[in-house]
DSSP file (Angstrom, degrees, kcal/mol; ACC not computed):
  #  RESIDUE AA STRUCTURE BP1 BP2  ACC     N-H-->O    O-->H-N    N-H-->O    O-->H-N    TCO  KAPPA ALPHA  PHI   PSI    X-CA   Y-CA   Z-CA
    1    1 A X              0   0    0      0, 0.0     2,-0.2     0, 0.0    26,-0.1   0.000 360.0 360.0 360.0 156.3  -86.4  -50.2   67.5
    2    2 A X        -     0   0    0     22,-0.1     2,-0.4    96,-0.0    24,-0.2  -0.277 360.0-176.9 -72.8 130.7  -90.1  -50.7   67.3
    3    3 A X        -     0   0    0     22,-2.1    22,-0.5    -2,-0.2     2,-0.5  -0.932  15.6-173.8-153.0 131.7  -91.1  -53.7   69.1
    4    4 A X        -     0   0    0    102,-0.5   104,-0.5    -2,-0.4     2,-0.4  -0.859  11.4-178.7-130.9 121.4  -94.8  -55.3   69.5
    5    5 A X        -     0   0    0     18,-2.5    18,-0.4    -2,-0.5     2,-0.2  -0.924   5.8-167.1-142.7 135.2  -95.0  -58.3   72.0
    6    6 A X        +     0   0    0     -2,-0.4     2,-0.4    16,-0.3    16,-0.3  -0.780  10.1 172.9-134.3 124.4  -98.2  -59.8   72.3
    7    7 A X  B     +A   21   0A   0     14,-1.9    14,-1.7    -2,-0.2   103,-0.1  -0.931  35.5  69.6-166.6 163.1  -99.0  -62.2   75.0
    8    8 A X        +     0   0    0     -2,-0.4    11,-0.5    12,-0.3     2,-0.1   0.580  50.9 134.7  45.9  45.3 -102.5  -64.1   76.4
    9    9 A X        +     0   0    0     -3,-0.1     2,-0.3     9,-0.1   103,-0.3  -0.530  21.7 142.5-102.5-177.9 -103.5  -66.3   74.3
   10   10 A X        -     0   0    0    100,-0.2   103,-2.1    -2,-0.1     2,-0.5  -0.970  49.0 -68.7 171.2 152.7 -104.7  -69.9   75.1
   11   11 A X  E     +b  113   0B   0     -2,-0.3     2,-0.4   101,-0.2   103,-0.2  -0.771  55.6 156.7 -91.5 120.8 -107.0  -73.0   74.6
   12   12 A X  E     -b  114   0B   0    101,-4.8   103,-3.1    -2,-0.5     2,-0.3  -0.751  38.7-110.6-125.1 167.1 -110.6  -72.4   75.6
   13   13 A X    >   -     0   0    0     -2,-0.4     3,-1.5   101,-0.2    73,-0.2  -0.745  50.0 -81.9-108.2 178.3 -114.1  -73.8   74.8
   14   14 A X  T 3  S+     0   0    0      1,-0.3    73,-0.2    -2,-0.3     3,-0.1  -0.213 122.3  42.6 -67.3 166.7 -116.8  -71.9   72.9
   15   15 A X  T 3  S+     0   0    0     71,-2.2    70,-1.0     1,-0.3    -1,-0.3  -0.164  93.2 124.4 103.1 -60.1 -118.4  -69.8   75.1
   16   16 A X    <   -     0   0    0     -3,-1.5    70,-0.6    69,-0.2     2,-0.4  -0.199  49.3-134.9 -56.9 134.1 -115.2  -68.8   76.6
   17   17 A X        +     0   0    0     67,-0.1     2,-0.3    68,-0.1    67,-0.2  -0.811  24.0 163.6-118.0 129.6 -113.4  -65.1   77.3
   18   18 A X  E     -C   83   0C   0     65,-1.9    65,-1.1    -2,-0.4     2,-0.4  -0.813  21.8-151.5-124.5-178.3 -110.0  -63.9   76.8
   19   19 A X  E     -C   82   0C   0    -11,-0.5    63,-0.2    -2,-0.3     2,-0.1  -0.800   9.8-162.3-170.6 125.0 -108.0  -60.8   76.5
   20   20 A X  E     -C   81   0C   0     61,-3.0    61,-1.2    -2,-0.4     2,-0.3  -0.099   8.6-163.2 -70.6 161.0 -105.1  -60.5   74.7
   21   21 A X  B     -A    7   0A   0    -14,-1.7   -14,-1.9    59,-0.2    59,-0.2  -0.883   9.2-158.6-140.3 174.0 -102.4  -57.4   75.2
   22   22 A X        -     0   0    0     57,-0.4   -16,-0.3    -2,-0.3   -17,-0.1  -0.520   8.6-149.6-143.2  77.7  -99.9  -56.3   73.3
   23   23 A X        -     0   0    0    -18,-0.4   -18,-2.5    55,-0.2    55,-0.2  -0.137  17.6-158.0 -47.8 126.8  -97.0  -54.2   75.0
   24   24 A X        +     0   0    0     53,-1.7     2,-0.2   -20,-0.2   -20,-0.2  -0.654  20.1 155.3 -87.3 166.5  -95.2  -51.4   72.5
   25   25 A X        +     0   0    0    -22,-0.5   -22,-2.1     1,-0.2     3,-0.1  -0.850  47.6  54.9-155.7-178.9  -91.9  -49.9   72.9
   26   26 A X  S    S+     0   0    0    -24,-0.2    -1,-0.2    -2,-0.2   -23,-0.1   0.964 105.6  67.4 103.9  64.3  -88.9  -48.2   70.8
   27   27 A X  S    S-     0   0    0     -3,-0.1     2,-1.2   -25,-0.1   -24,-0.1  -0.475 102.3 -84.4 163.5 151.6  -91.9  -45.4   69.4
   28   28 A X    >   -     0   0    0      1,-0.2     3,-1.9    -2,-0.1    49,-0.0  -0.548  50.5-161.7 -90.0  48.8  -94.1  -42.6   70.7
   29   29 A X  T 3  S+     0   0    0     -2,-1.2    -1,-0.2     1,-0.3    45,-0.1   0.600  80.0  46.0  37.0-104.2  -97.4  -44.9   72.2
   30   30 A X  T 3  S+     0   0    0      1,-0.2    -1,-0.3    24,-0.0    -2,-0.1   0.149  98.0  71.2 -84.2  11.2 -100.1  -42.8   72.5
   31   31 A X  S <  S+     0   0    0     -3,-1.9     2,-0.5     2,-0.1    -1,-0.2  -0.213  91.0  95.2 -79.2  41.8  -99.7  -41.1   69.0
   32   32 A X        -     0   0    0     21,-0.4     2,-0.1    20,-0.1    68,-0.1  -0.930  67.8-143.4-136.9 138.1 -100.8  -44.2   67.5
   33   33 A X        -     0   0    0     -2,-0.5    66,-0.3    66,-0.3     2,-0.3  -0.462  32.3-153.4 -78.7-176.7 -103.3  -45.7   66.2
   34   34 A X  E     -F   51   0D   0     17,-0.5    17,-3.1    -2,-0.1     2,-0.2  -0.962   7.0-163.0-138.3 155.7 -103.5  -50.0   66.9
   35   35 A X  E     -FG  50  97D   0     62,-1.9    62,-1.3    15,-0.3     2,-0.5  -0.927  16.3-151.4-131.6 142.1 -104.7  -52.6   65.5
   36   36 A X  E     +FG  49  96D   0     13,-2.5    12,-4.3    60,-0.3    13,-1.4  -0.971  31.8 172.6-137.4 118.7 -105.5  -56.4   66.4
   37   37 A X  E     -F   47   0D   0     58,-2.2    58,-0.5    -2,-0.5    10,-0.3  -0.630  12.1-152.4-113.7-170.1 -105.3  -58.8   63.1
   38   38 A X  E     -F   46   0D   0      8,-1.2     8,-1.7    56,-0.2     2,-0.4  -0.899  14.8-167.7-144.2 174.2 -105.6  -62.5   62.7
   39   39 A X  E     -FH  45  93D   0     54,-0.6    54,-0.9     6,-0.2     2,-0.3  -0.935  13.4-165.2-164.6  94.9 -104.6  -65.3   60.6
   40   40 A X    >   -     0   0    0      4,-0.6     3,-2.6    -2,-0.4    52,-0.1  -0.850  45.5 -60.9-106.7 172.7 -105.9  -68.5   60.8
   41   41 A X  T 3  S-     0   0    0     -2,-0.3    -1,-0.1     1,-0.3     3,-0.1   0.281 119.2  -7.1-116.4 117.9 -104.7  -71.8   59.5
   42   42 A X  T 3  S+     0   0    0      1,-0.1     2,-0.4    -3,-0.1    -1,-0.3   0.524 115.4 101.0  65.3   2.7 -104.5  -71.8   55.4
   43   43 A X  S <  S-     0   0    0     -3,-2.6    -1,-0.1     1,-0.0    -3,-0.1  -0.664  79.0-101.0-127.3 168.2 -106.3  -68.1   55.2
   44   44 A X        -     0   0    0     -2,-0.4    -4,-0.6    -5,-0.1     2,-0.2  -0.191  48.8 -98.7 -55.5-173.5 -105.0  -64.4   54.7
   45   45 A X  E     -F   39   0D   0     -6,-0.2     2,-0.4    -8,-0.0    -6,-0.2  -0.703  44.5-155.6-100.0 151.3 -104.8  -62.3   57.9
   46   46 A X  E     -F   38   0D   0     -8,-1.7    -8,-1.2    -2,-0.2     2,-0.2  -0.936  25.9-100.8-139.7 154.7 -107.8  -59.9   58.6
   47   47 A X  E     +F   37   0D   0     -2,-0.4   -10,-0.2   -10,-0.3     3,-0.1  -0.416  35.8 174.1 -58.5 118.7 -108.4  -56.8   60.4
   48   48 A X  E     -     0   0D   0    -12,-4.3    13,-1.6     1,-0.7     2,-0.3   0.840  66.4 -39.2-109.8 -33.8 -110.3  -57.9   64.1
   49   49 A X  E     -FI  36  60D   0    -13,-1.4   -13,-2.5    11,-0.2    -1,-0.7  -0.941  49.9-152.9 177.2 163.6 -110.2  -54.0   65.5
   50   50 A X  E     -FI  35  59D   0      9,-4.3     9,-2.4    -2,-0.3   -15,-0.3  -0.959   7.0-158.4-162.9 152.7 -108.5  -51.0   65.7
   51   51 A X  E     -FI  34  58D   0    -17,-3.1   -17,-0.5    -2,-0.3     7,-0.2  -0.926  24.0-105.7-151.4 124.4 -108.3  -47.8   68.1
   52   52 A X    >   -     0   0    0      5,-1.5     3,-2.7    -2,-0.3     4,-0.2   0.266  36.0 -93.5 -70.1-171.1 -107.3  -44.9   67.9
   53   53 A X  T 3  S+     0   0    0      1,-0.3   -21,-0.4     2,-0.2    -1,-0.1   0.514 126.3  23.8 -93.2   1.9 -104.4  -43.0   69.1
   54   54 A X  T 3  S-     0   0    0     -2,-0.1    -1,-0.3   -23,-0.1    20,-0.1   0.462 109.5-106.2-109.8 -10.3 -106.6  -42.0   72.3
   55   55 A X  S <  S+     0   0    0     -3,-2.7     3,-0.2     2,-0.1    -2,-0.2   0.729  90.4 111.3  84.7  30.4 -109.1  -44.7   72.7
   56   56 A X  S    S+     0   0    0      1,-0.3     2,-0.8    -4,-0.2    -3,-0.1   0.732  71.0  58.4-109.7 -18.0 -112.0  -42.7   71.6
   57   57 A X        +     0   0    0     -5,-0.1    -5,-1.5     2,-0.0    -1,-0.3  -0.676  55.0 158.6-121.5 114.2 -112.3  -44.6   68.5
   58   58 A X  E     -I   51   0D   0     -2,-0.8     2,-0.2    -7,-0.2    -7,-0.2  -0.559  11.9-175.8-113.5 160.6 -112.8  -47.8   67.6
   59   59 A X  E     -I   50   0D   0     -9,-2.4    -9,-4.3    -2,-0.1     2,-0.1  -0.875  12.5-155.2-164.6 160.8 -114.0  -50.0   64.8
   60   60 A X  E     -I   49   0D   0    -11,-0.3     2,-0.4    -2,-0.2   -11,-0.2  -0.572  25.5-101.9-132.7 143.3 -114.6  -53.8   64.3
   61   61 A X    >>  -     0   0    0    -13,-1.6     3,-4.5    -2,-0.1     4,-1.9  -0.933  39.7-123.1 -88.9 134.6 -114.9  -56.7   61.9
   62   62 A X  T 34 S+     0   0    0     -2,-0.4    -1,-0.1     1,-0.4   -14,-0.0   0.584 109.9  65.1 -54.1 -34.6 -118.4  -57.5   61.4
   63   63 A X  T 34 S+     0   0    0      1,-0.1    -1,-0.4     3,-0.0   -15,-0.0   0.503 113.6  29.9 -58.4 -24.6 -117.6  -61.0   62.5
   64   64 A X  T X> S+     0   0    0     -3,-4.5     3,-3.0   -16,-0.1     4,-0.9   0.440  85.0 126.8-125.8 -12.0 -116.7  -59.9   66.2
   65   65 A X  B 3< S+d   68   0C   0     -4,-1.9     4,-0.1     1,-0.2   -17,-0.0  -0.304  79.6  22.7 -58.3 121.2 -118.9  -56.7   66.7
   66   66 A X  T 34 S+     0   0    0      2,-0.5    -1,-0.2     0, 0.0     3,-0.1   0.143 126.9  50.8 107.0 -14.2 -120.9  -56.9   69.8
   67   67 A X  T <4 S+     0   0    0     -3,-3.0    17,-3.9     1,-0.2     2,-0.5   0.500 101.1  60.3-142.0  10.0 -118.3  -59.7   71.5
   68   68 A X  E  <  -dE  65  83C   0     -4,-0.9    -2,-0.5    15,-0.2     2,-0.3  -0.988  57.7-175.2-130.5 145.1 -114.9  -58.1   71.2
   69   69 A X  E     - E   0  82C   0     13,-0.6    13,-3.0    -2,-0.5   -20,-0.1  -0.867  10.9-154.7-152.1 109.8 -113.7  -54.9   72.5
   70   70 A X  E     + E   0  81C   0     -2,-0.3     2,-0.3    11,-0.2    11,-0.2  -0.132  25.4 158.3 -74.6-176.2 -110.4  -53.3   71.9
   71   71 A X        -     0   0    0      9,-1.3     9,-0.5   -20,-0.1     2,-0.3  -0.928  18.2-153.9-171.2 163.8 -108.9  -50.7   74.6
   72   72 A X        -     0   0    0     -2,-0.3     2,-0.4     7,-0.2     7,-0.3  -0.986  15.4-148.3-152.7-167.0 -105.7  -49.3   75.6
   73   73 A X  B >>> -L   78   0E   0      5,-2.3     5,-1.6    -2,-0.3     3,-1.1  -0.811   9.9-162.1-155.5 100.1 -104.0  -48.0   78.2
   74   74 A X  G >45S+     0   0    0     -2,-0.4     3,-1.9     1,-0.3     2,-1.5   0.977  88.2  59.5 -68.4 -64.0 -101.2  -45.2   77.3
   75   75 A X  G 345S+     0   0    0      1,-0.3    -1,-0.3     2,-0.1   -46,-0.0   0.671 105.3  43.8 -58.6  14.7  -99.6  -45.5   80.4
   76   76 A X  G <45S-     0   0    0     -2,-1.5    -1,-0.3    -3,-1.1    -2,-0.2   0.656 102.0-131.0-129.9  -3.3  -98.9  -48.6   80.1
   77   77 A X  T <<5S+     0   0    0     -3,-1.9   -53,-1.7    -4,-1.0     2,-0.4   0.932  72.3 119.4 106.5  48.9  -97.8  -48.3   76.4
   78   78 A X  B   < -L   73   0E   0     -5,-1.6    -5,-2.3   -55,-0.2     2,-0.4  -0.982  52.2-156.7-147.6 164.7 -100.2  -51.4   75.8
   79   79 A X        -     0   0    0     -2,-0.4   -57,-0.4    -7,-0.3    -7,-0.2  -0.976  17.5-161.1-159.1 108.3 -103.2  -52.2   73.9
   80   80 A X        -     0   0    0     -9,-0.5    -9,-1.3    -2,-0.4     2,-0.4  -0.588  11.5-146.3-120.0 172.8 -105.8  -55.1   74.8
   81   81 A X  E     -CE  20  70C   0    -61,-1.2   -61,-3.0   -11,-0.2     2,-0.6  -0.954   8.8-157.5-145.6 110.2 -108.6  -57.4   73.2
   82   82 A X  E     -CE  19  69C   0    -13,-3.0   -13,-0.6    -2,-0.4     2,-0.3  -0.768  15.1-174.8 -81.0  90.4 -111.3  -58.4   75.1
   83   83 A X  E     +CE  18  68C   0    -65,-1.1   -65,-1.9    -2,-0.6     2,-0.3  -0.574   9.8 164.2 -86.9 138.8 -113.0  -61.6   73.6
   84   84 A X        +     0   0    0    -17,-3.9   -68,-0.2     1,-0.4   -67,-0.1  -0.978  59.8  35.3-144.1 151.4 -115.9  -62.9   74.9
   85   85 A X  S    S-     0   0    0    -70,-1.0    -1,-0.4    -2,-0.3   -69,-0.2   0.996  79.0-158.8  58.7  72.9 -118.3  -65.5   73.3
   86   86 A X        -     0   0    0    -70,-0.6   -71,-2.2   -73,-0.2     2,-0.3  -0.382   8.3-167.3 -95.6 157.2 -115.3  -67.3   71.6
   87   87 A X        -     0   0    0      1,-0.2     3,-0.4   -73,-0.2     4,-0.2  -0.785  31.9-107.1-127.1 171.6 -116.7  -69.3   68.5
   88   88 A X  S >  S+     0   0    0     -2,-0.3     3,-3.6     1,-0.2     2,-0.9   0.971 122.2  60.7 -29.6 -75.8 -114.4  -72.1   66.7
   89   89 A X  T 3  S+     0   0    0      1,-0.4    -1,-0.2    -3,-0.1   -49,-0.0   0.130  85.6  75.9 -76.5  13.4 -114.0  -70.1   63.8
   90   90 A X  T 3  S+     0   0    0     -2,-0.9    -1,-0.4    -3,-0.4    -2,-0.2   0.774  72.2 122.9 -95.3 -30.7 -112.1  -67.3   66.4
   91   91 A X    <   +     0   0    0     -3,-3.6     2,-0.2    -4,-0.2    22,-0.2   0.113  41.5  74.6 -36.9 115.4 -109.3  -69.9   66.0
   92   92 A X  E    S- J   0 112D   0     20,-1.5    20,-2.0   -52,-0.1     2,-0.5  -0.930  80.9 -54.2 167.2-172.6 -105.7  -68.2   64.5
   93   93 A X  E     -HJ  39 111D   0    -54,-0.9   -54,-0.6    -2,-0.2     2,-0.4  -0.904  43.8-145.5 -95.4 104.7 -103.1  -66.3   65.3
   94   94 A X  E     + J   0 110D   0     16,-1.1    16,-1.5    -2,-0.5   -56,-0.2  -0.727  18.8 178.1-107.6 140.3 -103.5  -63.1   66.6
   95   95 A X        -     0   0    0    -58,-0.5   -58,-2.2    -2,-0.4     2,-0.3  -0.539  20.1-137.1-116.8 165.4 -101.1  -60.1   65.9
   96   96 A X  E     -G   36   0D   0     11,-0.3    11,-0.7   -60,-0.2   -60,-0.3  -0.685  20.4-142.6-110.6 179.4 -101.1  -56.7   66.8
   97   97 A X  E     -GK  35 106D   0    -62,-1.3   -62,-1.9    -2,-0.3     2,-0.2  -0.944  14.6-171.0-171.0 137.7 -100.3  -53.9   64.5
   98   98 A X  E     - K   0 105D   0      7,-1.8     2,-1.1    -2,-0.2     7,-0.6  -0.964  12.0-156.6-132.7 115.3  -98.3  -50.2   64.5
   99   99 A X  E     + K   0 104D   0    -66,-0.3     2,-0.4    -2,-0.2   -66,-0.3  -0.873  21.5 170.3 -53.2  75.7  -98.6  -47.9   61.6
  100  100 A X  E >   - K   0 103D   0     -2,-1.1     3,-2.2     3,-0.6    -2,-0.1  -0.970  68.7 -37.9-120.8 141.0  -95.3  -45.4   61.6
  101  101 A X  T 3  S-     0   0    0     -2,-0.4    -1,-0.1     1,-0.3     3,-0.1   0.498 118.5 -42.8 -25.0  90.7  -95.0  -43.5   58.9
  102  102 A X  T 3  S+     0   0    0      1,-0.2    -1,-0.3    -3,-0.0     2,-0.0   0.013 114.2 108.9  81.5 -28.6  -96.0  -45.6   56.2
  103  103 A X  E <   -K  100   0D   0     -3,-2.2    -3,-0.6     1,-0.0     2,-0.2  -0.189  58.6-137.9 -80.3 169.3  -94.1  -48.7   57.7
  104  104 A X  E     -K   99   0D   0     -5,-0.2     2,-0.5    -3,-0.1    -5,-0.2  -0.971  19.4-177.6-154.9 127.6  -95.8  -51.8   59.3
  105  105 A X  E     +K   98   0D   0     -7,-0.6    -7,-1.8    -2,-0.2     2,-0.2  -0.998   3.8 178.7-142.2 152.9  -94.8  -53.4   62.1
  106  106 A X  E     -K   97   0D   0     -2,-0.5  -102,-0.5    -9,-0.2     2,-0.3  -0.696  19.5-108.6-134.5 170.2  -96.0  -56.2   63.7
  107  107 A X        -     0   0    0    -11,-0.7   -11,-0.3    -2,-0.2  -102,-0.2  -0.884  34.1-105.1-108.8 170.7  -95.7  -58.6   66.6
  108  108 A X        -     0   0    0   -104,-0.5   -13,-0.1    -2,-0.3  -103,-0.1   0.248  59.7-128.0-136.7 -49.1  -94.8  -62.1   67.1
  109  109 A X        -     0   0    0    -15,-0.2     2,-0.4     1,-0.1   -14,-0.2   0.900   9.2-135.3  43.6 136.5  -98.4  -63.3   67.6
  110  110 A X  E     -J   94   0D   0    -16,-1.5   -16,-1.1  -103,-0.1  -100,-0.2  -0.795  28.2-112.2-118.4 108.0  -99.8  -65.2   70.3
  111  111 A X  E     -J   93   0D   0     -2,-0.4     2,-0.3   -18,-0.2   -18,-0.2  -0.117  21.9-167.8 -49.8 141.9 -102.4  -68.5   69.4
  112  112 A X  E     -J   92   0D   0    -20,-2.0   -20,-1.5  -103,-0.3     2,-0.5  -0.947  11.7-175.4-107.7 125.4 -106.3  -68.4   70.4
  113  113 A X  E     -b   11   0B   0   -103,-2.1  -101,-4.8    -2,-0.3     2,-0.4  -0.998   8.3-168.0-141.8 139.0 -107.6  -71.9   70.0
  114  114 A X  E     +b   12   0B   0     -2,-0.5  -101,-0.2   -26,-0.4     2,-0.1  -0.928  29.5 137.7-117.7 129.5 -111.3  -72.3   70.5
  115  115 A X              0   0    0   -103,-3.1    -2,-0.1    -2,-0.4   -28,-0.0  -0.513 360.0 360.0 165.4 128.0 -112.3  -76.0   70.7
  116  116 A X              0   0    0     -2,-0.1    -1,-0.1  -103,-0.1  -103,-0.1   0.355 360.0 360.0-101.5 360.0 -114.6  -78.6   72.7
């Protein structure tokens, strides 16, 4: 079965870089695209990036362009987010996300908390 585990997140102060991954398995990697959402505290979940099923394309929420950078690494079946120049408002839950035909699959999601 399709399975999304998600794993470095962490309390930092503004200013401050992390980088998430998210390990796939039970499904064909690197014919996929990915995605990095997030959710924070009372609001809907939003699109932070996505890349596609080779790395050669990416796109961004307007809110993180220029201080987040998705990646992945098919042999390692995994998919990271580099954040850098963490704000407050970076604070939530961040998921990853798999597209398979038509289906949605998600992982666990792993806390960012930004705060002095």
């Amino acid at each position: 079965q399709v399975q999304l585990v998600e794993s470095g997140g962490g309390l930092l102060q503004p200013g401050g870089s992390l980088r998430l991954s998210c390990e796939g398995s039970g499904f064909t990697f690197n014919m996929y695209a990915m995605s990095w959402y997030r959710q924070a505290p009372g609001k809907e979940r939003d699109l932070v990036a996505s890349i596609n099923y080779n790395g050669e394309n990416t796109r961004y929420a307007d809110s993180v362009k220029g201080r987040f950078t998705i990646a992945r690494d098919n042999t390692k079946n995994t998919v990271y987010l580099q954040m850098n120049r963490l704000k407050p408002e970076d604070t939530a839950v961040y998921y990853c996300q798999v597209i398979i035909l038509l289906q949605e699959y998600w992982g666990q999601g792993t806390q960012v908390t930004v705060s002095s």
